[in-house]
C-alpha positions in Angstrom: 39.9 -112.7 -8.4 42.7 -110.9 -9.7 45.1 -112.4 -7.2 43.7 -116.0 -8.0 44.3 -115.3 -11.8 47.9 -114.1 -10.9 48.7 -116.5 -8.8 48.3 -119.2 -11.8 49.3 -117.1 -14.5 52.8 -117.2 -12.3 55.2 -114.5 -11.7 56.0 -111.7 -14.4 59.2 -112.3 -16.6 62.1 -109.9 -16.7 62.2 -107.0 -18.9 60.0 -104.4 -20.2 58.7 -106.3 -23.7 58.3 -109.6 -22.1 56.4 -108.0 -18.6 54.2 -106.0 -21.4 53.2 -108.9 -23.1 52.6 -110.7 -19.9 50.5 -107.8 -18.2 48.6 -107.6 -21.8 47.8 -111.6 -21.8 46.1 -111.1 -18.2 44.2 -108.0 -19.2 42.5 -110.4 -22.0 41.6 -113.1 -19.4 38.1 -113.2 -18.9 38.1 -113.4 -15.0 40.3 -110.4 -14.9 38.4 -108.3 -17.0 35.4 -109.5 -14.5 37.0 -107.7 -11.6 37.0 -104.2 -14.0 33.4 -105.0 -14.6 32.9 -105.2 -11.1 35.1 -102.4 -10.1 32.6 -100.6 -12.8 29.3 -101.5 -10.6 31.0 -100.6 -7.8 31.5 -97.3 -8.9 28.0 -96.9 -10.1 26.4 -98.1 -6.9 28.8 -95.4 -5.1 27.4 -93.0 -7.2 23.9 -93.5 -6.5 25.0 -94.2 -2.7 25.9 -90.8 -3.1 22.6 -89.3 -3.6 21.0 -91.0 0.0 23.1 -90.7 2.3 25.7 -88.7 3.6 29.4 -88.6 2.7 30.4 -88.7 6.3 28.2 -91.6 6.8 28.5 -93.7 3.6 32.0 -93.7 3.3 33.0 -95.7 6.5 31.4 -98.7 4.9 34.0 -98.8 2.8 36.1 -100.0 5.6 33.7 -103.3 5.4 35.8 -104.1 2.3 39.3 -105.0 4.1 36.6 -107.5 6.9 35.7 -109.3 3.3 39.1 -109.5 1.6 40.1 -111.3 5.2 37.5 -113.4 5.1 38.0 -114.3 1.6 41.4 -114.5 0.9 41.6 -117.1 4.2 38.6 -119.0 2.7 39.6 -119.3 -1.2 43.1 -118.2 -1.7 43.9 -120.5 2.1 46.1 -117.1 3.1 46.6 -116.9 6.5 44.2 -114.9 9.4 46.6 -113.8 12.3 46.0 -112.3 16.0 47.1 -109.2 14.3 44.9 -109.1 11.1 42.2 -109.9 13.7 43.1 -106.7 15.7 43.1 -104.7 12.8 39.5 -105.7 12.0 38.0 -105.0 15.4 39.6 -101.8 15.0 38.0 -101.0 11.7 34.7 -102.4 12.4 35.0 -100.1 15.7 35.9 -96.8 13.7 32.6 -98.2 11.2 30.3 -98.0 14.7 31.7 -95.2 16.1 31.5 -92.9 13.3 28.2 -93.5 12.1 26.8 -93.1 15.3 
């Protein structure tokens, strides 16, 4: 979401009063203060993650976040999936199995 918003908001001006008043314009757009509610129930369904299950076995699934920002940055921001971001997955979602096993 936030690199969507960015993306058509354009790139940031020059100098530190004109790059404050950009950054604060984004803060106030409604899709970009979505992604800080999200980030907020994130953070609260860590927390009760937290009292189920394991550290050492909760926090892997984490990893799963990088497999979703690859699938949806190539599906709805059209950014590119190579051999190597492909690689890099299998390795993560190899780490995920192996260490919760």
């Amino acid at each position: 979401m936030l690199k969507w918003r960015m993306k058509i908001k354009g790139p940031a001006p020059e100098g530190l009063i004109p790059i404050v008043g950009f950054l604060f314009r984004a803060l106030c757009d409604v899709y970009v203060i979505s992604t800080y509610v999200a980030a907020l129930l994130a953070s609260l369904t860590w927390m009760a993650a937290m009292t189920k299950f394991d550290i050492s076995f909760a926090y892997p699934f984490m990893s799963l976040s990088f497999v979703l920002v690859l699938i949806l940055g190539a599906v709805l921001l059209t950014e590119p999936i190579t051999r190597g971001k492909v690689a890099g997955i299998a390795l993560i979602m190899a780490g995920i199995w192996l260490s919760t096993r």
